[in-house]
C-alpha positions in Angstrom: 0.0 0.0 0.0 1.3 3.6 -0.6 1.0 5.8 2.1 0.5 9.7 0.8 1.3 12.5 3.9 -0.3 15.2 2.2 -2.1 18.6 3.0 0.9 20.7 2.4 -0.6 22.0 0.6 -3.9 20.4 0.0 -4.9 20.8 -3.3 -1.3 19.7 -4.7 -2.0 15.7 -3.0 -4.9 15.6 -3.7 -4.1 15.9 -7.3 -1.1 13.7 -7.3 -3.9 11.0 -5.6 -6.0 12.0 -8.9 -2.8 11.4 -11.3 -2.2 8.1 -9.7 -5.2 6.6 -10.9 -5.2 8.3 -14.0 -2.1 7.0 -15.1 -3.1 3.4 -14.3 -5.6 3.9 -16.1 -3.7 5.7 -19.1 -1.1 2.7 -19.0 -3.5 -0.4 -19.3 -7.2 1.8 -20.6 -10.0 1.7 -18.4 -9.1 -0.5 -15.1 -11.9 -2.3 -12.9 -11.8 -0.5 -9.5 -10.4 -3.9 -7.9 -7.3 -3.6 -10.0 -6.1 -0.1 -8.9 -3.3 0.1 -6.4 -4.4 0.9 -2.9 -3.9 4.5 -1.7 -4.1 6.1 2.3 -3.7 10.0 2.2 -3.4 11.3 5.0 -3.8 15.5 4.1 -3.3 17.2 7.4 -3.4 21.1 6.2 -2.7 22.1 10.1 1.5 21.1 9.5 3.1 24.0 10.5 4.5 26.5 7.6 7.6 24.4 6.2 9.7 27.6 5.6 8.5 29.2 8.6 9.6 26.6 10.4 12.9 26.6 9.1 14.1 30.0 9.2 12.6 30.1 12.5 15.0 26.6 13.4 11.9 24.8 15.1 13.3 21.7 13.3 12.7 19.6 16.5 8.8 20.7 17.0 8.0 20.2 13.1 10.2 16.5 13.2 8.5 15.1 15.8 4.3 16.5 13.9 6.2 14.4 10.9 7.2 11.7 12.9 4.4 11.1 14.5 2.2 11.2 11.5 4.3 8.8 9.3 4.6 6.4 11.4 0.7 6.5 11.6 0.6 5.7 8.3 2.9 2.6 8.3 1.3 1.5 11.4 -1.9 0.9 9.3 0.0 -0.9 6.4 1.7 1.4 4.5 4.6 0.0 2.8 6.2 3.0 0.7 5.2 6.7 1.6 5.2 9.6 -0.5 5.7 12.8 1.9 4.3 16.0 -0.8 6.0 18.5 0.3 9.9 19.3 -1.1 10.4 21.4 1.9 9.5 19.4 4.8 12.0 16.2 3.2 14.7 18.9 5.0 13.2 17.4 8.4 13.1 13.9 7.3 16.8 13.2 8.2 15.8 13.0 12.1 13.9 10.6 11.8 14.6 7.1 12.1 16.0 4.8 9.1 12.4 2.1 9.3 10.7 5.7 8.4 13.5 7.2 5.8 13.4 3.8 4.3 9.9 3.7 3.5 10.0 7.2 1.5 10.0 7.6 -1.5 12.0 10.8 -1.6 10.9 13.7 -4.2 14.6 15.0 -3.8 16.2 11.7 -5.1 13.1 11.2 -8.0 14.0 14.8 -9.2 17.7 13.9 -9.5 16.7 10.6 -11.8 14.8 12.8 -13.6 17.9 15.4 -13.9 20.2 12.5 -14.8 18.0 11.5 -18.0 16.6 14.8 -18.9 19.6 15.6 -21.5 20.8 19.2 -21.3 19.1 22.2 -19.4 19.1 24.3 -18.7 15.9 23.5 -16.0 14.4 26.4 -13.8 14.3 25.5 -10.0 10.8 26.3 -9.0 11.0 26.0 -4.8 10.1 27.5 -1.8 12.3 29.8 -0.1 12.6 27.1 2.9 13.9 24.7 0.4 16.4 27.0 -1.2 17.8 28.2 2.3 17.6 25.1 3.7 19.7 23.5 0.4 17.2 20.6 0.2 18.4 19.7 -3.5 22.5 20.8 -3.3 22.8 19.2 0.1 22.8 15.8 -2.1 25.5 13.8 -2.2 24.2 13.1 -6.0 23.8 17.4 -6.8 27.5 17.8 -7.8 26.6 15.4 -11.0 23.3 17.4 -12.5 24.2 21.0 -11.1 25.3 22.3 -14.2 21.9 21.3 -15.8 19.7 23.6 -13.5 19.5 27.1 -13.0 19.1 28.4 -9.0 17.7 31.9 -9.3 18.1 35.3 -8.0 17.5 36.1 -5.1 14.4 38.5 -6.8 13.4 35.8 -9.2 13.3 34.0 -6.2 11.0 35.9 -3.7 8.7 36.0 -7.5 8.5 32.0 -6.9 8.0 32.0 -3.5 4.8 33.8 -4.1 3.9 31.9 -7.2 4.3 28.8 -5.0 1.8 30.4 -2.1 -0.7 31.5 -4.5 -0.8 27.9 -5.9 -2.0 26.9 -2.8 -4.9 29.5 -2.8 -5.5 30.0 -6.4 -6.6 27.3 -9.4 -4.4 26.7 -11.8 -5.2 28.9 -14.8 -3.5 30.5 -17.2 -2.4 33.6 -15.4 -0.3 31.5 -12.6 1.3 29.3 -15.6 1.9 32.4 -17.8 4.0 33.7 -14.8 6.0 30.3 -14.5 6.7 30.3 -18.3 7.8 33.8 -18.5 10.6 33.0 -15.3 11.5 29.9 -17.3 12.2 32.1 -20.5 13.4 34.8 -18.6 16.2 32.9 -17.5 16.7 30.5 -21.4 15.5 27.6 -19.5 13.7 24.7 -21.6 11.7 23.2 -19.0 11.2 24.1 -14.9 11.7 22.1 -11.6 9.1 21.0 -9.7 10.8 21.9 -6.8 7.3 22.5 -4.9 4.7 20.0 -5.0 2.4 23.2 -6.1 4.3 22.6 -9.0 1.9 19.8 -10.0 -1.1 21.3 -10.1 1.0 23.4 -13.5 1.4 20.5 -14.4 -1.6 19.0 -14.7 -2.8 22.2 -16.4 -0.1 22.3 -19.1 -0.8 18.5 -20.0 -4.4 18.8 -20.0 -3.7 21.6 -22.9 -0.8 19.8 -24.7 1.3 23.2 -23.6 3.6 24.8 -21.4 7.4 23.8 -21.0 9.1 20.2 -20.1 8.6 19.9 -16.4 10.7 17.5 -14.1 7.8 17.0 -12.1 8.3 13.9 -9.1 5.1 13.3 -8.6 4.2 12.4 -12.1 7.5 10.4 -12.1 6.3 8.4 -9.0 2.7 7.6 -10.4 4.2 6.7 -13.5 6.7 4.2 -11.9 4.6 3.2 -8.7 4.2 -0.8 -10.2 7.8 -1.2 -9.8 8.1 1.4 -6.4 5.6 -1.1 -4.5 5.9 -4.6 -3.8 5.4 -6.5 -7.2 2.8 -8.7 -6.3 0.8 -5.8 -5.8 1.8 -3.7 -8.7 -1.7 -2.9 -11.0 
């Protein structure tokens, strides 16, 4: 079973729950009900403000929320868990290895996706908590794809930030993409970084019109691989 830890924001797992299926069903056409892998979300919208939390240093109040509510989820069976939000995977190294072993780390998917993506450059689209907490470059693997993405500006970057926040208020429409694709060309970027879960919800948009730039979005990547993430007996 995949355990989902979502609510940060809401909208964004929500969404990746709704891609999950959808991509099952895109892979193999219309599946029976009974056939689709089982999902437990868990959207808990009261987490504390990720970047808030880590400017502020209260690592050890927001580790022990996380804690708490992963290990909730693979007390009731969840074998893999996808934790959607970029930020909060700064916390995840205090917990213990039985919980870091069980995630499926949006960090490490986006550096797959980096290794395979051919040449950038790709515009990092994160929250200002992941970009001064150096949730990507703190990677042992960053040093390898580096060269292929482009951190911006500290005044591109306060642009994303609020991007990112209104994303969590705000459909996704084409004013909120128009502002994504003009940073990406701004800076002679091909495609963008879904650095930010929000990130999806672009994503979904762009696909549903056949537009928009390549995005290295995780999320996708995970519901696109998930068979082969979960135990194979219970791939769909």
């Amino acid at each position: 079973m995949l355990g989902i830890l979502g609510g940060m924001g809401p909208y964004a797992s929500a969404e990746f729950l709704r891609t999950i299926y959808e991509t099952a069903d895109e892979r193999h056409g219309p599946s029976a009900e009974q056939e689709l892998p089982r999902c437990l979300l868990d959207s808990d919208p009261a987490f504390p403000d990720r970047t808030e939390a880590i400017l502020a240093g209260r690592d050890r109040e927001f580790t022990a929320r996380l804690r708490h509510r992963l290990q909730s989820l693979a007390d009731q069976g969840a074998t893999r868990i996808v934790l959607t939000c970029v930020t909060a995977h700064h916390f995840a190294r205090w917990l213990g290895p039985d919980l870091r072993d069980r995630l499926i780390s949006l960090v490490e998917v986006v550096l797959d996706d980096l290794e395979v993506a051919g040449d950038g450059p790709f515009l990092m689209l994160a929250t200002s908590g992941t970009r001064a907490a150096r949730v990507f470059e703190s990677n042992p693997r960053w040093a390898a794809v580096a060269h292929r993405v482009q951190l911006p500006p500290a005044d591109a970057q306060e642009e994303i930030h609020r991007l990112l926040y209104r994303l969590k208020r705000e459909p996704a429409g084409a004013e909120l993409a128009g502002l994504a694709e003009d940073l990406a060309a701004r800076f002679g970027c091909r495609g963008v970084i879904a650095g930010c879960t929000e990130v999806h919800l672009l994503t979904r948009w762009w696909q549903a019109r056949g537009a928009g730039p390549l995005v290295l979005d995780p999320l996708r990547s995970i519901a696109n691989d998930l068979p082969k993430l979960l135990d194979p007996e219970e791939a769909w």
